[in-house]
SERO-4910 file (N, C-alpha, C, O; in steps of 0.05 Angstrom, whole numbers):
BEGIN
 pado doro    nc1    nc2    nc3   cac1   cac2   cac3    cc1    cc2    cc3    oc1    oc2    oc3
  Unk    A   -839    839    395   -847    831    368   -876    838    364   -884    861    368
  Unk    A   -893    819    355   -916    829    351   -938    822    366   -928    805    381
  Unk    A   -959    823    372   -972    825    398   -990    796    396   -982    785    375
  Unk    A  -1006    783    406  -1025    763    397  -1049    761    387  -1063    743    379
  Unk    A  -1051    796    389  -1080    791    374  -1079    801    334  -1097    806    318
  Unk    A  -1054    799    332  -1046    796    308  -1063    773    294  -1081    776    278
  Unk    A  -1052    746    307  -1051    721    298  -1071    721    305  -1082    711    286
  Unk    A  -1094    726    327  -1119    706    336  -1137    709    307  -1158    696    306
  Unk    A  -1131    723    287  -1152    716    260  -1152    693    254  -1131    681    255
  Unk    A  -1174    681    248  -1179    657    232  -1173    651    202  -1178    673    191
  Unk    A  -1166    637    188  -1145    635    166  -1170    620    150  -1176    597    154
  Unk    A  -1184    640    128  -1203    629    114  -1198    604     94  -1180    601     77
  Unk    A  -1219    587    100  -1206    561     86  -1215    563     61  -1238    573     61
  Unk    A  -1206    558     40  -1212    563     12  -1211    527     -1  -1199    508     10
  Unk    A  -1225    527    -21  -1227    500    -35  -1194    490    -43  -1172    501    -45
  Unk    A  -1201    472    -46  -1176    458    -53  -1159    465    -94  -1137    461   -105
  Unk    A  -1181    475   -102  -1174    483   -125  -1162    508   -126  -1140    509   -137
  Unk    A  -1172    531   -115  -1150    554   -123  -1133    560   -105  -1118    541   -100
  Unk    A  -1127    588    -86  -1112    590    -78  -1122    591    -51  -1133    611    -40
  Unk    A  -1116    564    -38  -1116    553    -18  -1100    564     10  -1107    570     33
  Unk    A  -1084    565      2  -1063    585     26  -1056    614     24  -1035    622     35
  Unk    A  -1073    631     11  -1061    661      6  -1066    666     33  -1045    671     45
  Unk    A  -1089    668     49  -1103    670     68  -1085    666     87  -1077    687     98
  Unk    A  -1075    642     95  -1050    634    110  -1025    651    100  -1012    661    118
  Unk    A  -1017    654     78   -991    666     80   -979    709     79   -959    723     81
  Unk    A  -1025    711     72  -1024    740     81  -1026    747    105  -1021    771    107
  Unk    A  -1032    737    129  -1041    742    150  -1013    756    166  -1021    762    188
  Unk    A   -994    760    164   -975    767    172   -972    797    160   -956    814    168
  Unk    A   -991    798    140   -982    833    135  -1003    843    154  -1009    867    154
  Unk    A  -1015    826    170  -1037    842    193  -1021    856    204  -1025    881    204
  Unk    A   -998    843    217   -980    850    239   -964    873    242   -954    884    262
  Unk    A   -963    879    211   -956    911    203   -954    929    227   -931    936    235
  Unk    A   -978    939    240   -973    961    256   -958    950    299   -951    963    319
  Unk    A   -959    926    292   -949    925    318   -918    916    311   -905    921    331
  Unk    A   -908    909    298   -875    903    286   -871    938    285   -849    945    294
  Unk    A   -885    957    278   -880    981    275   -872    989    295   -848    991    300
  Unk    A   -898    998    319   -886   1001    339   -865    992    357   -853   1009    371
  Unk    A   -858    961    358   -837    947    362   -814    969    349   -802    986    364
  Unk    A   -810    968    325   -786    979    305   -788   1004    313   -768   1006    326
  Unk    A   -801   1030    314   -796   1051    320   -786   1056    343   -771   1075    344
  Unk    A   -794   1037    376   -782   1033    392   -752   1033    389   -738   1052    397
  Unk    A   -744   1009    377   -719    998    379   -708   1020    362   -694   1036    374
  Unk    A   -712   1025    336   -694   1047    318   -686   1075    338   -665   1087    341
  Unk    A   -711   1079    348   -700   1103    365   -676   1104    385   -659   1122    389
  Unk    A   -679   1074    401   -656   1061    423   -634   1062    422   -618   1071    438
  Unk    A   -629   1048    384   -605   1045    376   -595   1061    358   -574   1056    346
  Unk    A   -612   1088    355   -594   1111    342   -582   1129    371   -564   1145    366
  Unk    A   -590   1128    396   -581   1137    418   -554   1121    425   -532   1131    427
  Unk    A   -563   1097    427   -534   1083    435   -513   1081    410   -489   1078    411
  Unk    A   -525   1083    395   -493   1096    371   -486   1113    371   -462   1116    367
  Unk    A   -503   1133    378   -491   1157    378   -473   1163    403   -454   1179    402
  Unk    A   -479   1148    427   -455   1149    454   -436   1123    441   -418   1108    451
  Unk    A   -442   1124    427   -414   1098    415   -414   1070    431   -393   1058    436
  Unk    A   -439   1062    438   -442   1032    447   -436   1010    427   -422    991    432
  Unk    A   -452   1018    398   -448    989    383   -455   1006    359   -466   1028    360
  Unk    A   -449    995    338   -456   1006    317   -490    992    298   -504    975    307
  Unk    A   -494   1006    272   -516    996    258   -515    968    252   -538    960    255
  Unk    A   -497    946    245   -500    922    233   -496    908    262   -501    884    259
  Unk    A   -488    914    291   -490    895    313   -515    892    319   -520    869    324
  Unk    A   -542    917    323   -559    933    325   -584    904    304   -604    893    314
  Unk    A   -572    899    276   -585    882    266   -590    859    254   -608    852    239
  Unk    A   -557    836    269   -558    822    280   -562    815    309   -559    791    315
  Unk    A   -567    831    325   -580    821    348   -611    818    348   -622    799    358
  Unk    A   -628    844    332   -657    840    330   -659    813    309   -679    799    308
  Unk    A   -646    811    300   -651    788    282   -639    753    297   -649    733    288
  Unk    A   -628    752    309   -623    738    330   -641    737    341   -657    719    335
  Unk    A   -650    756    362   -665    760    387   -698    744    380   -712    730    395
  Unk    A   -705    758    342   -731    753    341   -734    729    323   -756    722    314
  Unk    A   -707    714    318   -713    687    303   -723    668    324   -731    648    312
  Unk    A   -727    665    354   -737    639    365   -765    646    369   -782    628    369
  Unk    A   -776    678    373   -807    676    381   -824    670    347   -847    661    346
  Unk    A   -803    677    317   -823    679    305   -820    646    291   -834    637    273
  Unk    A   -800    634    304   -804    610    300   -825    598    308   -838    585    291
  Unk    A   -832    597    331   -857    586    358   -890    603    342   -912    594    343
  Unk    A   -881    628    329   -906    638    313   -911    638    284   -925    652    270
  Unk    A   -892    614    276   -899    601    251   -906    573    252   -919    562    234
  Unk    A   -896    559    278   -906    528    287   -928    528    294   -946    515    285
  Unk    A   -930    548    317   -963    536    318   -990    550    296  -1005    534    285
  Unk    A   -994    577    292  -1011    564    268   -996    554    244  -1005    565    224
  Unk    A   -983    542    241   -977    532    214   -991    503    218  -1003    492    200
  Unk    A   -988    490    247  -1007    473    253  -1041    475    242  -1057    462    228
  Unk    A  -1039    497    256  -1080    503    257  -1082    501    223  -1096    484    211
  Unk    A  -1068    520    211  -1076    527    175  -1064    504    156  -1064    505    131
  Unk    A  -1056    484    170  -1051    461    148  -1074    439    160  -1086    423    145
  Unk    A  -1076    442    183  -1101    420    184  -1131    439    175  -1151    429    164
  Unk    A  -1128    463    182  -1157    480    165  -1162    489    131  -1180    500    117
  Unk    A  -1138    479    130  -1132    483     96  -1133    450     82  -1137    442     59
  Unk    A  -1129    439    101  -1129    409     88  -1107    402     70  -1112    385     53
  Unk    A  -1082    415     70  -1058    417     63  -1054    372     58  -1068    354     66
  Unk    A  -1034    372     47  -1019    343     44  -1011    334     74   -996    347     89
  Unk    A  -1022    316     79  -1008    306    109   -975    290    105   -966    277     86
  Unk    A   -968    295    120   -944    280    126   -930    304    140   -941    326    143
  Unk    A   -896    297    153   -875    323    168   -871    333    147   -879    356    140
  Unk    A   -854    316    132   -842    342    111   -854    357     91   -842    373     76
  Unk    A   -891    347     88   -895    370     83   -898    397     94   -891    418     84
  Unk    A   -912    393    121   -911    406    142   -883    426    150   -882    450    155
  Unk    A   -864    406    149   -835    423    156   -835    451    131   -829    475    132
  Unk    A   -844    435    112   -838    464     86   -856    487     87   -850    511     86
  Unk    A   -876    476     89   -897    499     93   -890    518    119   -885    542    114
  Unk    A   -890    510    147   -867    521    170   -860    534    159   -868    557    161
  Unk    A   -836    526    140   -810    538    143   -818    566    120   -810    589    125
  Unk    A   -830    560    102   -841    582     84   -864    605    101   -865    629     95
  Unk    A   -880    595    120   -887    615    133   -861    631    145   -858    655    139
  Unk    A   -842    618    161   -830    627    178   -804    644    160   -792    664    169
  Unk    A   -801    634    139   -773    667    123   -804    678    111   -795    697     97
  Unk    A   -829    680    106   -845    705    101   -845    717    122   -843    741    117
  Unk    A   -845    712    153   -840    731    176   -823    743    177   -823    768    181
  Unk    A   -796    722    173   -772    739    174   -769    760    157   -754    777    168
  Unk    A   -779    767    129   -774    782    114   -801    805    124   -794    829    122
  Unk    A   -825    802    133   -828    823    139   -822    835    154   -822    860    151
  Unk    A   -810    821    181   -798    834    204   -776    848    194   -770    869    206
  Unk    A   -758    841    171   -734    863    167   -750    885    147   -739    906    141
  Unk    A   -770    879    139   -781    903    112   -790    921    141   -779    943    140
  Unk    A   -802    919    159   -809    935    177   -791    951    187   -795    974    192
  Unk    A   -766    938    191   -751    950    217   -733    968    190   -720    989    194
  Unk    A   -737    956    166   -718    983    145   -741   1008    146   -735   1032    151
  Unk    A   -770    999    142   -777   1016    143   -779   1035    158   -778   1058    149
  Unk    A   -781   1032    186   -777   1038    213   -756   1056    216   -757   1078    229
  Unk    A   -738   1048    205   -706   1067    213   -712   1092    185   -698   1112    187
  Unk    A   -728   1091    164   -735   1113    150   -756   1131    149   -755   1152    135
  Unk    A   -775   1124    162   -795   1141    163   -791   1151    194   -783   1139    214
  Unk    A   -804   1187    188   -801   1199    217   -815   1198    243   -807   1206    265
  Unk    A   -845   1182    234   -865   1171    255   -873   1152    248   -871   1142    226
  Unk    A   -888   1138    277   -908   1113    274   -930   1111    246   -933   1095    227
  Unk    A   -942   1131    253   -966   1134    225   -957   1130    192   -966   1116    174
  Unk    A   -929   1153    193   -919   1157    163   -904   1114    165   -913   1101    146
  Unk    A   -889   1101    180   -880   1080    181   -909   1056    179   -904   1032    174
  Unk    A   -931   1065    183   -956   1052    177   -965   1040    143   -969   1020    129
  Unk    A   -963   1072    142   -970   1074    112   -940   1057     90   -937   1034     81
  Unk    A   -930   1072     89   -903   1059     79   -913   1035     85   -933   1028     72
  Unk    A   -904   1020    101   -902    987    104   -920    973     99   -914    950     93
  Unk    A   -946    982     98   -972    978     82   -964    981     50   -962    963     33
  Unk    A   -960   1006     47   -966   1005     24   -941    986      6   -946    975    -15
  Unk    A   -918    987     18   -895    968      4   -903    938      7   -887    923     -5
  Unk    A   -921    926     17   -938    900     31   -956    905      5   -955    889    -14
  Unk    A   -967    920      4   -994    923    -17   -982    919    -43   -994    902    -57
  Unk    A   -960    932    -54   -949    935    -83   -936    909    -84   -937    898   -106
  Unk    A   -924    894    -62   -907    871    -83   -938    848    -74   -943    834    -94
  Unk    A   -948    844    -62   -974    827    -62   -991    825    -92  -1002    806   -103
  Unk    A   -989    861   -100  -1014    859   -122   -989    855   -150   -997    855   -173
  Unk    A   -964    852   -144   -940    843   -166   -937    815   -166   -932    804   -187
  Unk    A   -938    802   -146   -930    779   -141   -929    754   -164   -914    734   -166
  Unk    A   -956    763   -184   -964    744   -208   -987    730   -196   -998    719   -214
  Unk    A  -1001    724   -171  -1024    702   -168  -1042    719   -177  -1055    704   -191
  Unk    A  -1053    745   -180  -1071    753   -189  -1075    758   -215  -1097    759   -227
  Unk    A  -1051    762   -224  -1053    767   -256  -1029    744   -261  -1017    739   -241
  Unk    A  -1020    730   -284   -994    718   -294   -981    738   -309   -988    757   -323
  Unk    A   -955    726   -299   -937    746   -299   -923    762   -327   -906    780   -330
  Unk    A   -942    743   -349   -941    760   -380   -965    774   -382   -970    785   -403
  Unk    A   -982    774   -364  -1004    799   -365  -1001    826   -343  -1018    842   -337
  Unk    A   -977    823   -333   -972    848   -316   -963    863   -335   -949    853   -353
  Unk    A   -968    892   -334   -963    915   -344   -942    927   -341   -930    929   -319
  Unk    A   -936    936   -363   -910    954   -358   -881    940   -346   -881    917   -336
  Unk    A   -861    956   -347   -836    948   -334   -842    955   -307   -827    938   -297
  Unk    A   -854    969   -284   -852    968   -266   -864    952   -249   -856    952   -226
  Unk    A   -892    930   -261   -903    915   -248   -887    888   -259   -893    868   -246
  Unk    A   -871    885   -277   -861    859   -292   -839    864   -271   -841    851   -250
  Unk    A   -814    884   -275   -784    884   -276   -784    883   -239   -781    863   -225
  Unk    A   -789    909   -231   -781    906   -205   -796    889   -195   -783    868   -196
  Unk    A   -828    882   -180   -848    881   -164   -853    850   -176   -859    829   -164
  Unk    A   -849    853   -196   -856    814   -201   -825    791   -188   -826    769   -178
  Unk    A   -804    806   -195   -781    790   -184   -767    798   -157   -746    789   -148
  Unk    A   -785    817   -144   -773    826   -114   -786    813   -106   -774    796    -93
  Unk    A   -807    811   -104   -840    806    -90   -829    776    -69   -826    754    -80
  Unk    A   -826    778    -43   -818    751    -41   -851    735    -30   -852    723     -9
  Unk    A   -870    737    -43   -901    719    -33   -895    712    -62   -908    693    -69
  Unk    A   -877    723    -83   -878    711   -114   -868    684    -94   -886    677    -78
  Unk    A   -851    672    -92   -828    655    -77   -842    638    -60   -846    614    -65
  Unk    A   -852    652    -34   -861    638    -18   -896    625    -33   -903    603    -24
  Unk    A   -909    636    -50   -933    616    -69   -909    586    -74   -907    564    -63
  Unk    A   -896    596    -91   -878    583   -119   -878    551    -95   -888    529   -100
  Unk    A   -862    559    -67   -852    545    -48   -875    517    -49   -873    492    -51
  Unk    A   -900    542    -44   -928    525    -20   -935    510    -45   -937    485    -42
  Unk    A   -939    521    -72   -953    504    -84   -936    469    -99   -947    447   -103
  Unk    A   -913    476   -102   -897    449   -100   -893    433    -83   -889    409    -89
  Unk    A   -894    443    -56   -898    430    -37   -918    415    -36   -916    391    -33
  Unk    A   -948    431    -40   -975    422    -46   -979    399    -77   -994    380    -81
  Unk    A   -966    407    -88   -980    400   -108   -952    378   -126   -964    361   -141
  Unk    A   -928    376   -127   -911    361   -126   -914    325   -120   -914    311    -99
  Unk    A   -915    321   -149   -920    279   -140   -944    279   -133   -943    256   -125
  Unk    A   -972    287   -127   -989    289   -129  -1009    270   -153  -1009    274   -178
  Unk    A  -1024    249   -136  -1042    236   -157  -1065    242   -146  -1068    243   -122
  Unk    A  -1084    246   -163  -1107    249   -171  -1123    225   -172  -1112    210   -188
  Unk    A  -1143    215   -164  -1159    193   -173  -1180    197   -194  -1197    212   -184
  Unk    A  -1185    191   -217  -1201    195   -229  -1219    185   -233  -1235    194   -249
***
């Protein structure tokens, strides 16, 4: 999967008024180039063993997807620990469980955006760029930077605003955060 010095960044703490967890829930597109190498590994493995007729493409991606749901579980629990007590997130489990669980399908979905990408591009470098740059376009679609009736055009509204899954995983953190929520005045 991905190596540890992915994660050893520190997860900048931002005020409690704006966007408190982007910081926390971008840090996973760090991981980009080592999920790469991971995935170019494996894509190459398992276009050999299909081709001697061991297993086919969909056994190939339920097993990586098996294989890598328990480590990226264990690498959404523990910092999800560190970035809700450094974020000053709502205490209690279940908020905690949600936020987890919203880091942990943003892993899962980049680990499969990787490994598609992976099986289409012809090297490490060209599979760099791609996965960056498909990380970069639905991030700057997502709507936190602009709202989503000031994005431009049909291509930043239609596709990139409703694919975008950090649109989703915000939507998640901030109800979680901000849901029943009193204020003292």
């Amino acid at each position: 999967m991905a190596s540890g010095d992915s994660f050893s960044r520190a997860s900048v703490a931002r005020p409690r008024e704006g966007g408190h967890s982007q910081a926390a829930l971008h840090r996973r597109a760090h991981a980009c180039p080592d999920e790469m190498k991971f995935g170019c590994a494996q894509t190459g493995t398992s276009i050999w063993e299909r081709l001697n007729g061991h297993y086919g493409a969909s056994a190939f991606v339920v097993s990586n997807t098996f294989a890598s749901a328990p480590y990226l579980f264990l690498i959404s629990l523990i910092p999800g620990v560190i970035s809700c007590y450094l974020l000053g997130l709502q205490k209690g489990l279940d908020h905690y469980v949600c936020y987890m669980l919203v880091l942990f399908a943003c892993m899962m979905l980049v680990e499969s955006l990787m490994m598609i990408v992976a099986s289409l591009v012809p090297n490490y470098l060209m599979g760099i760029i791609v996965g960056a740059g498909t990380q970069g376009l639905m991030i700057m679609g997502e709507g936190f930077f602009r709202l989503p009736d000031d994005l431009l055009g049909p291509f930043w509204r239609y596709p990139l605003y409703y694919i975008s899954f950090h649109r989703y995983a915000y939507q998640g953190v901030f109800k979680n955060e901000f849901d029943g929520l009193v204020i003292p005045s």
